[in-house]
C-alpha positions as CSV (number, residue, x, y, z in Angstrom):
1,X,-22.7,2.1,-12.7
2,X,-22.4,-1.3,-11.2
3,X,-20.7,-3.6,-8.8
4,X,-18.2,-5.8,-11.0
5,X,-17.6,-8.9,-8.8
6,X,-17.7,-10.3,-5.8
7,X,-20.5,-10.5,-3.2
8,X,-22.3,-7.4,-4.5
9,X,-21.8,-8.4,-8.2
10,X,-24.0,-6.8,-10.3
11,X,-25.6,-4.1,-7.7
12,X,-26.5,-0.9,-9.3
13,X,-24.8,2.5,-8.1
14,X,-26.7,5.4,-7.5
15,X,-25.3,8.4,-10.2
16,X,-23.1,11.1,-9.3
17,X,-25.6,14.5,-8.5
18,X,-22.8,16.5,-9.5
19,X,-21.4,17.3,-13.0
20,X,-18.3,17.7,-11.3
21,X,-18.2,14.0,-10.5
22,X,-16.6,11.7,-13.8
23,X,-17.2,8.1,-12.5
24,X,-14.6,5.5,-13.7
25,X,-16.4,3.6,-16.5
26,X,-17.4,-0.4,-15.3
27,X,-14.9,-1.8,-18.5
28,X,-11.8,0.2,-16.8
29,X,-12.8,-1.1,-13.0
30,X,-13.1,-4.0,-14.4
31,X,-9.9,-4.4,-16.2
32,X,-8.3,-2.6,-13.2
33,X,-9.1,-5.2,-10.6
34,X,-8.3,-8.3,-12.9
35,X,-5.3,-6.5,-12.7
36,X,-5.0,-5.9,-9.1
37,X,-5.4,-9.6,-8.6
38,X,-2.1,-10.2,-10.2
39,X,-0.1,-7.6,-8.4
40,X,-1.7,-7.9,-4.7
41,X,0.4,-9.5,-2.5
42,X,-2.1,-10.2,0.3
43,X,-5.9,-11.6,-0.3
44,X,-8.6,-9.4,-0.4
45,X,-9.9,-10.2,3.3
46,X,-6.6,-9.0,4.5
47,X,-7.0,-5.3,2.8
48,X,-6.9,-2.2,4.2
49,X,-8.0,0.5,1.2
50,X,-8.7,3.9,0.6
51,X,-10.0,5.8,-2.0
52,X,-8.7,9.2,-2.4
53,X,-11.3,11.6,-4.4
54,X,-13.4,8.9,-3.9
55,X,-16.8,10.5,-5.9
56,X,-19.2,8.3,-6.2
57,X,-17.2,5.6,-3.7
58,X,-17.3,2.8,-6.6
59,X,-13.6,1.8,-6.4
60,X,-13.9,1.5,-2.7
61,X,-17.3,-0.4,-3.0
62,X,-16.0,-2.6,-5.7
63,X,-13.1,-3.1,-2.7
64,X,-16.2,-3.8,-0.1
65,X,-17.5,-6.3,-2.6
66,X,-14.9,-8.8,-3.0
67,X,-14.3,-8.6,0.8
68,X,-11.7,-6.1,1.7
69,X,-11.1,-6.0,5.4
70,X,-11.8,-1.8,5.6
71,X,-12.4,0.8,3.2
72,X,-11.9,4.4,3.7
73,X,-13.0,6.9,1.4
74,X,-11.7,10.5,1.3
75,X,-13.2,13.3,-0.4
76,X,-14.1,16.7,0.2
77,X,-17.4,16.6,-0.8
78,X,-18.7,13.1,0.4
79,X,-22.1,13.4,-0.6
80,X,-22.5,11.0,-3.7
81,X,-19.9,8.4,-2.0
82,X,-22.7,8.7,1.1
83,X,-26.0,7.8,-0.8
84,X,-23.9,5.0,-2.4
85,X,-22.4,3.7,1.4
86,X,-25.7,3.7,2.2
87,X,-26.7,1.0,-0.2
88,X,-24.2,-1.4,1.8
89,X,-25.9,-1.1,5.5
90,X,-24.4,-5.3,5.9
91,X,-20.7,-3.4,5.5
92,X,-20.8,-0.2,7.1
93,X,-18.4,-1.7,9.9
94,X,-15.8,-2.0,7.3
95,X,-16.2,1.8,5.6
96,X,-15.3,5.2,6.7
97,X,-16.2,8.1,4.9
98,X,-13.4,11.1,5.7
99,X,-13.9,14.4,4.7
100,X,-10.3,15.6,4.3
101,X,-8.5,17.4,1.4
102,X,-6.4,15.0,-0.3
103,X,-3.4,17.4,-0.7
104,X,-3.7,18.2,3.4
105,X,-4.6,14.1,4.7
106,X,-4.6,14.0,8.4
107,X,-1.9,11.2,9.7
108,X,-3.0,7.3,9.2
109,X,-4.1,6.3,12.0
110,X,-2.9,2.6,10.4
111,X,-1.4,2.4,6.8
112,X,-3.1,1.2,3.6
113,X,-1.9,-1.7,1.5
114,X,-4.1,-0.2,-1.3
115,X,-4.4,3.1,-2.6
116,X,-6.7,4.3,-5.3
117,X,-6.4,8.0,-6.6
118,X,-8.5,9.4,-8.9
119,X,-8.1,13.3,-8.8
120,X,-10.0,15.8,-11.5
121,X,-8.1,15.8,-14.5
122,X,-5.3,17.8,-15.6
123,X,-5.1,19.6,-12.4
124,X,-1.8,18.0,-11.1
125,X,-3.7,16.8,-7.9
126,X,-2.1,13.4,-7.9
127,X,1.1,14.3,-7.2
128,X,0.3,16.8,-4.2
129,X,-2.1,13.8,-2.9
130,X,0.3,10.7,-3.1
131,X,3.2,13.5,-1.7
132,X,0.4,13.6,1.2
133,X,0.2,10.2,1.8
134,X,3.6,9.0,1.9
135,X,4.1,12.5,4.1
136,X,1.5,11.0,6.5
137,X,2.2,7.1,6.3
138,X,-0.6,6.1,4.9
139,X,0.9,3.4,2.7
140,X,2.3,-0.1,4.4
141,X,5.3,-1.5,3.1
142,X,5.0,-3.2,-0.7
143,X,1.4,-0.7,-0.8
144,X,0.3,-0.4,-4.6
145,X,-1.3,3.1,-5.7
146,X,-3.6,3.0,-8.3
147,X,-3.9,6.4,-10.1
148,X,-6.1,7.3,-12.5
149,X,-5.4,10.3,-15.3
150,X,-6.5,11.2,-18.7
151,X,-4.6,9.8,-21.2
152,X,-2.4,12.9,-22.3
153,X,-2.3,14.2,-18.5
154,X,1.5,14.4,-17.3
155,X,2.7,13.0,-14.7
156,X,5.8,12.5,-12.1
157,X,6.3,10.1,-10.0
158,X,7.1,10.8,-6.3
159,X,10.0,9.8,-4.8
160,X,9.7,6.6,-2.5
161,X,6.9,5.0,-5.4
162,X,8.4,2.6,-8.5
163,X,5.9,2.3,-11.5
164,X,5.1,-1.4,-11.7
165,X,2.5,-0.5,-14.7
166,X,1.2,1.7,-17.3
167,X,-2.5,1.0,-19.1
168,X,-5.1,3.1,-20.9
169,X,-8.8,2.4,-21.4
170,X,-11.0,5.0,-23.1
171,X,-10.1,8.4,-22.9
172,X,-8.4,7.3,-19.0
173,X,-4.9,5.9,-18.2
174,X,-3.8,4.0,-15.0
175,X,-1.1,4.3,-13.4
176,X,0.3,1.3,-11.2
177,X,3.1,2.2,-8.3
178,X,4.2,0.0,-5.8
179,X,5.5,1.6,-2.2
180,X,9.5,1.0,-2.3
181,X,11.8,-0.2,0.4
182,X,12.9,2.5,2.8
């Protein structure tokens, strides 16, 4: 695993200790974020992200690298997304680590304008967590969400979210939603 672009670009991550931890391949961040650039309406340095099962913290460190204004990364086991933090002592003013359960979020204390979800697969996580954080207003107006599933994983849409995109990479598929109006 490695940083993508930006400052950082090309800094190796430290692997996931757990077997429970499936890190997002580099080719699908990759193709993600040249994505992302497309569909944010703000510029990086204007950011405020979080990554929800965050893992190994590489979405929100790929965030960190091309300048994102904060990054907080939820988890309930923070342990991998830690070592990794700790590779980015110039940044740690931008990054929070928050041990929470994704289902159960504690309220924003300011919303997010990017989201990035990538719950165990086939669990049906990903709706109880995005339920969570429109429930406890973590996403700003226009926020995009970013989920990721396996392929063949189902999947419904909260209310208050509008798909804005649909991709697969691999044996992953992401899912694009944009915040709608109240």
């Amino acid at each position: 695993m490695r940083i993508i672009g930006g400052l950082y670009r090309g800094k190796k991550l430290l692997s996931p200790r757990s077997v429970h931890i499936r890190p997002t391949s580099d080719q699908a961040r990759e193709a993600v974020f040249n994505i992302l650039y497309g569909k944010l309406s703000q510029p990086w340095d204007q950011l405020r992200i979080a990554d929800i099962f965050t893992g190994s913290g590489a979405f929100a460190l790929e965030a960190v690298s091309r300048g994102v204004r904060h990054a907080t990364m939820a988890d309930l086991d923070l342990t991998d997304a830690a070592r990794n933090v700790a590779l980015f002592a110039a940044e740690k003013n931008k990054i929070r680590l928050l041990k929470a359960d994704a289902a159960r979020l504690p309220a924003a204390d300011a919303p997010f304008d990017l989201i990035f979800l990538d719950a165990p697969y086939h669990k049906g996580l990903s709706e109880k967590a995005l339920a969570s954080l429109l429930r406890q207003n973590w996403l700003a107006e226009d926020a995009l969400c970013v989920v990721e599933l396996a392929r063949d994983e189902t999947f419904a849409v909260p209310a208050g979210l509008q798909t804005i995109d649909d991709r697969c990479y691999g044996i992953s598929r992401f899912v694009f939603l944009r915040k709608q109006a109240a």
